[in-house]
C-alpha positions in Angstrom: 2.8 -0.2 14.8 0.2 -2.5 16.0 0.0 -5.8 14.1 -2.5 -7.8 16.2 -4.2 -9.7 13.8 -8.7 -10.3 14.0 -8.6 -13.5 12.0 -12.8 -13.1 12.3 -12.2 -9.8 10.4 -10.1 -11.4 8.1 -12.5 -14.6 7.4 -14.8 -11.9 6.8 -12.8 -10.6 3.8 -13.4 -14.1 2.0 -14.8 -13.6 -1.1 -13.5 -10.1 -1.5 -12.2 -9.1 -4.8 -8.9 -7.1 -4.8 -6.4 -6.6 -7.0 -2.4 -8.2 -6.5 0.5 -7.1 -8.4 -1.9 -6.0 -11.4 -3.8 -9.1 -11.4 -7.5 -9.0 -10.5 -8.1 -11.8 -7.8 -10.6 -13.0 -4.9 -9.8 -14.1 -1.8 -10.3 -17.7 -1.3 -9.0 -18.5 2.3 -7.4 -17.5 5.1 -4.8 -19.7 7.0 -4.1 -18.9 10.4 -1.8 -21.8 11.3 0.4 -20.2 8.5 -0.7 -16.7 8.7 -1.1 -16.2 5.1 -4.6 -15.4 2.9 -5.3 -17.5 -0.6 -6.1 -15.4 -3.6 -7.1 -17.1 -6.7 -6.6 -15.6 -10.1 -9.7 -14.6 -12.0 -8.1 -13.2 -15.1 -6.8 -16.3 -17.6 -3.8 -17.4 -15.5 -3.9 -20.9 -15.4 -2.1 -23.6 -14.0 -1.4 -27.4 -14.0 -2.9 -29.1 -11.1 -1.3 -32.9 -10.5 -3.7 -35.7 -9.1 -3.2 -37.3 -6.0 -0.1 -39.7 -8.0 1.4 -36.6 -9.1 0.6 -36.6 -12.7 -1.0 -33.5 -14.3 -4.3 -33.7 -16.1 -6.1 -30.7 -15.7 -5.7 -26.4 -15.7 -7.2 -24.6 -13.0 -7.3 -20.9 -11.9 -3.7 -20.0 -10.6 -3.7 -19.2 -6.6 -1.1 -17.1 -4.7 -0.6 -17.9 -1.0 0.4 -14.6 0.2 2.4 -14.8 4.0 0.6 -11.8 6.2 3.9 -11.0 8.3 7.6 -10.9 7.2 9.6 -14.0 8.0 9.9 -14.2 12.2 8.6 -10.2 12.1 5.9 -8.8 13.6 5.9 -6.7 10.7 3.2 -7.1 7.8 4.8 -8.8 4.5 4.9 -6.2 1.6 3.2 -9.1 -0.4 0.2 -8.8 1.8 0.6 -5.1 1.9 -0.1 -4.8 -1.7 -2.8 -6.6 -1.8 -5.2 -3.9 -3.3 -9.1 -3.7 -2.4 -11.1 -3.2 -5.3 -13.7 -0.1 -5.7 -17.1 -1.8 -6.1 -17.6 -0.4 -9.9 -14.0 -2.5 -10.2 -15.1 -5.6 -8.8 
């Protein structure tokens, strides 16, 4: 299987909405340095974000960092694997 990865491609995908373990999402980011991609939540799955001291003031839109490959594989992760692309009457 060939897991060469076009990180252009994948940029590309930014703003795409898909759908992750049943939860409707959008692509946010894509890391290369830790070859994952950043989905945020759009349903009303929220979560406590701290300040810079640590101390939690506000709820914002829950992310998931999703790994691309399998830990030291060149084998894509099943998290990124279901990562669902939505049909465009879905998004």
């Amino acid at each position: 299987m060939d897991t060469a990865i076009d990180f252009e491609k994948l940029r590309g995908m930014i703003g795409l909405r898909v759908k992750y373990r049943g939860v409707y999402c959008e692509i946010v980011e894509i890391l290369e340095e830790d070859l994952s991609v950043v989905l945020t939540d759009l349903e009303a799955h929220l979560g406590i974000q701290a300040d810079q001291h640590g101390e939690a003031h506000r709820r914002v839109p829950k992310t998931y960092t999703i790994p691309i490959f399998s830990n030291g594989s060149t084998e894509l992760s099943p998290e990124f694997l279901d990562i669902e692309p939505l049909a465009l009457e879905e998004a």
